[in-house]
C-alpha positions in Angstrom: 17.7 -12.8 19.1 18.3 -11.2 15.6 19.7 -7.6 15.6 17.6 -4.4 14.7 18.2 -3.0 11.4 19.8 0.2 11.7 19.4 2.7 8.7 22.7 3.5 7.2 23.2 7.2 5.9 26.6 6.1 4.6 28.7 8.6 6.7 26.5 11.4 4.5 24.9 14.5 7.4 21.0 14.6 7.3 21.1 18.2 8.0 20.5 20.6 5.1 23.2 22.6 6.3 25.6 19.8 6.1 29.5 20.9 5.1 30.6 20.6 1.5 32.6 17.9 1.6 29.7 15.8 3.2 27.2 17.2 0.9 26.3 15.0 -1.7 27.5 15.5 -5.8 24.4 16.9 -6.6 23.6 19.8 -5.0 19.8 20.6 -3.5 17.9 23.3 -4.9 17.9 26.5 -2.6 14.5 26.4 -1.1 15.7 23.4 0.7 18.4 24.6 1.8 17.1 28.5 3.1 14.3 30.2 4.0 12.6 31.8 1.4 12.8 35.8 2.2 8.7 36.6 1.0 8.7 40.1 2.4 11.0 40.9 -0.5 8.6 38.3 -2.7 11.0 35.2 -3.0 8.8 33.0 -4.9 10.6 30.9 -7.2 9.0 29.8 -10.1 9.0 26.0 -10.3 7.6 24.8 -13.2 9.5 24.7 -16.0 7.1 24.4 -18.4 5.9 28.8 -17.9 9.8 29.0 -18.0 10.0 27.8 -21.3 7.2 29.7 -22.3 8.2 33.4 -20.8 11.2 32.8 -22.7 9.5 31.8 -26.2 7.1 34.9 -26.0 10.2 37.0 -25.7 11.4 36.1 -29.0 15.2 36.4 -28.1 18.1 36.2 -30.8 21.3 35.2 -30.7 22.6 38.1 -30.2 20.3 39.8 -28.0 21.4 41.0 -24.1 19.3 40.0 -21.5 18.3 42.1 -18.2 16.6 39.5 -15.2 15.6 41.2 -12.6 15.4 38.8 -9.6 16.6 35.4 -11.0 16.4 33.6 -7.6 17.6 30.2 -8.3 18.2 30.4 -11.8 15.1 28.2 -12.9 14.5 30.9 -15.6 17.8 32.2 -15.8 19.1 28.8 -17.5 16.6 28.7 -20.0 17.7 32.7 -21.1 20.9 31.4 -21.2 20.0 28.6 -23.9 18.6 31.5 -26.4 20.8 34.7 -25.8 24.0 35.9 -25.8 24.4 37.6 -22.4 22.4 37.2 -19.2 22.5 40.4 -16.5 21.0 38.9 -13.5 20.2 41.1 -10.8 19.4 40.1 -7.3 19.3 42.1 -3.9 19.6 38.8 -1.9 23.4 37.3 -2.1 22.5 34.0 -1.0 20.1 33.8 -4.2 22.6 35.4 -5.8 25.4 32.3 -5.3 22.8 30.2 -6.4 22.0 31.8 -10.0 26.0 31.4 -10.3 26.5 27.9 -8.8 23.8 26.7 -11.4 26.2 27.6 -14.3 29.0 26.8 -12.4 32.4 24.9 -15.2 29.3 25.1 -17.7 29.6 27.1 -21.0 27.2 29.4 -19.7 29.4 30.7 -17.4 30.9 33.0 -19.1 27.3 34.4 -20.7 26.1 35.3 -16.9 26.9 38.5 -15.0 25.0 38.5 -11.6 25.0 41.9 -9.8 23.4 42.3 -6.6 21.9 44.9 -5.3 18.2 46.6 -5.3 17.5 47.0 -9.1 15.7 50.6 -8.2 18.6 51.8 -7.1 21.1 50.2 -9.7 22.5 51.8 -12.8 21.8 49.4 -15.3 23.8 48.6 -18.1 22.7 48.7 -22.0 20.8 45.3 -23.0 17.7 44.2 -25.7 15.6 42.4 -23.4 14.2 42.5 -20.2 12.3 39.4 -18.8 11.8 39.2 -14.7 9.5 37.4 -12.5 9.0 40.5 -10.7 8.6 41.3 -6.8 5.6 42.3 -6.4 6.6 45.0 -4.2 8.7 47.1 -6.9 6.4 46.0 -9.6 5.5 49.8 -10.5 9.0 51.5 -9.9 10.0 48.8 -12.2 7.7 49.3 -15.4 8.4 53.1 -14.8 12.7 52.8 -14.7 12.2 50.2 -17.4 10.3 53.0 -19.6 12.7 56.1 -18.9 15.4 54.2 -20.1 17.1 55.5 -23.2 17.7 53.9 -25.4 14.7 51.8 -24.4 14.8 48.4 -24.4 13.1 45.9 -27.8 10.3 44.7 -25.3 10.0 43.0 -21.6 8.3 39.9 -20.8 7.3 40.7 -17.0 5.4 38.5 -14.5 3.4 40.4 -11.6 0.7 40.2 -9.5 -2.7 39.4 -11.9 -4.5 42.6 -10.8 -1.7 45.0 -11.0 -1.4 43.2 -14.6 -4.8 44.3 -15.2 -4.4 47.8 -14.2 -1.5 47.7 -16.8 -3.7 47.2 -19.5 -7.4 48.4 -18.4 -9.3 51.1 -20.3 -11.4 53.6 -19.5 -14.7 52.7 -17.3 -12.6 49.6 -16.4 -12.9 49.1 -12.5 -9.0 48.9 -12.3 -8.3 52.2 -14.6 -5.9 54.2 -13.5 -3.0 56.7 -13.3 -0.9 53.6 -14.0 -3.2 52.4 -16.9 -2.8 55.6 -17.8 0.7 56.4 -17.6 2.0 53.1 -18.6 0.0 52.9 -22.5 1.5 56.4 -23.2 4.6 55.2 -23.2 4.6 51.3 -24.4 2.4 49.2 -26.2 0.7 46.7 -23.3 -0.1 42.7 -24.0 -1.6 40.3 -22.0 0.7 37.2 -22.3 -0.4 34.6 -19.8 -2.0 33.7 -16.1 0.3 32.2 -13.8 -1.0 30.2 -11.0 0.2 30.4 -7.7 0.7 26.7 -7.6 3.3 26.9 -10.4 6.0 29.3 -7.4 7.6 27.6 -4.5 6.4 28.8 -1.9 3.2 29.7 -3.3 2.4 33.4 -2.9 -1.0 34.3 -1.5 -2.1 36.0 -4.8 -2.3 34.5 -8.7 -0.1 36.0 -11.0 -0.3 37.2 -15.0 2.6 37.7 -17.5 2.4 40.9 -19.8 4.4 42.0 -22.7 5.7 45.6 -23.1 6.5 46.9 -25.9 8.1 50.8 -25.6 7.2 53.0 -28.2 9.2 54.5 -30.7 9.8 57.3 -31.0 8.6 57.9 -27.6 6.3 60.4 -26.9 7.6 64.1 -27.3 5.8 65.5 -24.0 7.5 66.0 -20.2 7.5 62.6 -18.0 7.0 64.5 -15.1 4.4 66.9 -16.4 2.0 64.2 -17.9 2.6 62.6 -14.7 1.7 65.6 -12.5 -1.4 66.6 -14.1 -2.5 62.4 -14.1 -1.9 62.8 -10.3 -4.0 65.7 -9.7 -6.6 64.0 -12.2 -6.8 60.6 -9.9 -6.4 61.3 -6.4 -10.2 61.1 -6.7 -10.3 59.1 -10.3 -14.3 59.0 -9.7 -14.7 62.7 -8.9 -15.4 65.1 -11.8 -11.9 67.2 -12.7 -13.3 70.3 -11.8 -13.7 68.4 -7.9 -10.3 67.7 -8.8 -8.8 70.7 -8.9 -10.6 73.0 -7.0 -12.3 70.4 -4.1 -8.7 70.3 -2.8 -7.2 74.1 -2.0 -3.5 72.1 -1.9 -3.7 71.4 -5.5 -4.4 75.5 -6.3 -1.6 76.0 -4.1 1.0 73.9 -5.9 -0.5 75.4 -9.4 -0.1 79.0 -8.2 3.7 78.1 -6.9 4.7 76.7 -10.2 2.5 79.6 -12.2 5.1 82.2 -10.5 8.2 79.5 -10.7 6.7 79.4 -14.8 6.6 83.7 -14.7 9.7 84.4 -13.1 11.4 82.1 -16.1 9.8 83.7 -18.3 9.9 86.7 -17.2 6.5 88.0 -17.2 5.2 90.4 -14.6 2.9 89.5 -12.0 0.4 91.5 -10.4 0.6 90.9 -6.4 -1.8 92.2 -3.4 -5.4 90.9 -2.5 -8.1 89.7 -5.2 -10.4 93.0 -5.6 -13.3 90.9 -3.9 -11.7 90.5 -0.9 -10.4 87.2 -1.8 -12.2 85.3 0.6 -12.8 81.1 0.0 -13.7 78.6 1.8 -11.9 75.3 1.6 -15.0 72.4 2.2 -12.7 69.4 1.0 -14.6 68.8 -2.0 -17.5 67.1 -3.3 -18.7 65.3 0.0 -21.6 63.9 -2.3 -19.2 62.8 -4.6 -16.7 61.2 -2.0 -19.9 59.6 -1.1 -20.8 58.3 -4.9 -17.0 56.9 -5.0 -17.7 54.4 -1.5 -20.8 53.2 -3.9 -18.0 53.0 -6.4 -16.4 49.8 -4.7 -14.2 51.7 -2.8 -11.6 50.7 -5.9 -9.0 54.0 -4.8 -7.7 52.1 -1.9 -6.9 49.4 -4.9 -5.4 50.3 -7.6 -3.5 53.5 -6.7 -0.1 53.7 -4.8 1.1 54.9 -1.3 2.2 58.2 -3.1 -0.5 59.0 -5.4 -0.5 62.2 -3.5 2.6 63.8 -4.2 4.5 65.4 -1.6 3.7 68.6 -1.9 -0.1 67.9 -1.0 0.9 66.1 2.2 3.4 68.9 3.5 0.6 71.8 2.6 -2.0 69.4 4.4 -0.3 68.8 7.4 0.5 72.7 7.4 -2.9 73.9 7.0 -4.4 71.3 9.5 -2.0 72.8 11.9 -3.0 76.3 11.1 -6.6 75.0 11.9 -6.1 73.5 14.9 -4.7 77.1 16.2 -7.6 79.4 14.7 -10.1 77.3 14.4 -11.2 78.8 11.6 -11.0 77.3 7.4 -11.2 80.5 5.6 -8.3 82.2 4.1 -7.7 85.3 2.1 -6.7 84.8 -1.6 -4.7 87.1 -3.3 -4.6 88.5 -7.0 -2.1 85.8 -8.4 -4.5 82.7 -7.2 -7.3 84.4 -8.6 -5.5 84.2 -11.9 -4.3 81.1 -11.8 -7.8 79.6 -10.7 -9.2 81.7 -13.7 -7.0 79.9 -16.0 -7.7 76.1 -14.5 -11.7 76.8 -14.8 -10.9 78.3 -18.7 -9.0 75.3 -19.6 -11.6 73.0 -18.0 -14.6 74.4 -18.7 -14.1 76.5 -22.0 -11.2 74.8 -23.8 -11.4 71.5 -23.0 -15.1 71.1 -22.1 -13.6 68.2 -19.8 -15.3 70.0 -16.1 -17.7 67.7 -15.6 -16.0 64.4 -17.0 -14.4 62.2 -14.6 -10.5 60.6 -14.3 -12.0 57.1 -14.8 -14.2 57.8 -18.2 -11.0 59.9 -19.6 -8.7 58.7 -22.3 -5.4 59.2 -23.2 -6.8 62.1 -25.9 -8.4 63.7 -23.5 -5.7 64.2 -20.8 -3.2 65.2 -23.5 -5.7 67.8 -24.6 -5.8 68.8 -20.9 -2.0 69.2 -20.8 -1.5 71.0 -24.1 -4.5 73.6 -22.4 -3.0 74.1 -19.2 0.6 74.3 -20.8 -0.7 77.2 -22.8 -1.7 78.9 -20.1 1.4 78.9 -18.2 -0.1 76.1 -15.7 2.8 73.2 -15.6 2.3 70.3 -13.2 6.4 69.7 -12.4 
């Protein structure tokens, strides 16, 4: 009776997690050999084809220094490598992390790669020309923001995100995806749409398609306060489809924060302030805004639970809401007596925007970048500041 043919493995271990000296010469690539981490967006892009092509649209030279933020395996890495003079690489995960090494491993490239690993947020980055990263999606805006504050600022970045945060990069006004980001991000940089990604081309696919965009700083930057421009965009689109005047007054926290930084903006000054109730009594009413509005911005598509972050309310909104809702659940009652300086510094706010400006009735979504820096300049000449 003949014998049954046996498959023979050779003395080589099946198992992906086979010891070294088992493994074979050549080395599997990491997504066979670990889970993939996609809470921290692990998607590995597979085709090399969009590698060589991020890399081409970045226009590297010899000498140039290149930043990657989240290099993975080092499918992209290796092909930065081929064009520049120095490759950062960094990577929160370690295991990815030995990867991106082992891939240049007794290669000339060695010696071109630094990996450092750790949460690129949170990491004091060194000078370099060039930034390219196929980007988690969940630091995507942190990212563009610490990328932009960086001085000196780097030539350009070739960044791959999520298609629709892509398109809220570079939307204009009346587009559904306009923003504060859109908003925040061409004041600073010059904005290109490079390429659509599909998800097909990442391994494992992510749920979403992805685009590539170009952004190029500007120099010289713009001469105006980060954080103020930023302040008065997030009182302009907590409601980017009310009008500004809903804005600022439909919401009693936002008055509150402008009166606080008014008399922070006096006492550095040092101009005098009048204290003690508003001669009418200084009774208001806070209704929450424009219901009819909030109402006109469901019809809207409901595009605020979209496009805008976690904390497009800045803190101090949240800490005077939860205060005030507390102070309402003991009296039961929404009115409030305001005093002298509030009265002032709501005279100024309806000035700017109705007088000055003549932006009252206009809303976040149908403003451009002229209009909010006339808004800024106004408010700054009234003693109003945002940070």
């Amino acid at each position: 009776m003949p014998k049954v043919n046996k498959h023979r493995s050779n003395g080589a271990l099946k198992s992906p997690y086979s010891s070294p000296a088992a493994a074979p010469k050549t080395s599997k690539p990491a997504h066979s050999i670990f889970k993939m981490n996609t809470d921290i967006g692990q998607h590995v892009l597979k085709n090399p084809g969009i590698a060589d092509a991020i890399v081409q649209k970045a226009d590297l030279k010899q000498s140039d220094t290149v930043l990657e933020v989240g290099p993975g395996t080092g499918n992209l890495t290796v092909k930065i490598l081929e064009k520049a003079k120095r490759v950062i690489a960094v990577e929160m995960d370690p295991r990815m992390a030995a990867e991106t090494v082992k891939r240049v491993q007794a290669t000339p490239m060695q010696k071109k790669l630094e990996v450092l690993v750790g949460d690129v947020i949170k990491t004091e980055l060194p000078r370099f020309d060039v930034c390219i990263s196929n980007t988690p999606y969940q630091i995507s805006s942190p990212l563009v923001f610490k990328l932009l504050a960086l001085q000196p600022a780097p030539r350009t970045m070739i960044l791959m995100f999520q298609r629709e945060f892509a398109m809220r990069l570079f939307a204009k006004p009346g587009d559904k995806l306009y923003s504060r980001l859109s908003v925040n991000a061409q004041m600073w940089a010059k904005i290109d749409h490079v390429m659509k990604v599909g998800r097909n081309n990442f391994n494992p696919p992510p749920a979403v398609e992805s685009s590539v965009v170009r952004i190029t700083p500007k120099v010289p930057r713009p001469r105006i306060s980060y954080e103020e421009w930023d302040g008065l965009l997030r009182v302009c689109f907590v409601r980017k489809n009310k009008t500004l005047r809903a804005s600022f007054f439909g919401t009693s926290s936002v008055m509150d924060m402008l009166e606080a930084n008014y008399r922070t903006w006096c006492a550095t000054e040092g101009v005098p302030l009048e204290e003690g109730p508003a001669p009418d009594g200084g009774m208001e009413v806070d209704d929450g805004g424009d219901r009819a509005e909030d109402h006109e911005e469901e019809e809207w598509g409901g595009i605020m639970d979209v496009d805008e972050e976690e904390d497009d309310l800045p803190a101090f909104f949240k800490e005077e809401a939860e205060r005030k809702a507390a102070l309402l659940n003991r009296s039961g009652s929404k009115r409030k007596k305001r005093g002298k300086v509030a009265e002032l510094v709501r005279e100024k706010v309806r000035k700017v925007l109705e007088d000055v400006t003549e932006l009252a009735d206009r809303r976040a979504r149908l403003c451009d970048e002229t209009d909010f820096l006339k808004l800024l300049s106004a408010f700054n000449d009234e003693g109003i500041r945002f940070a």
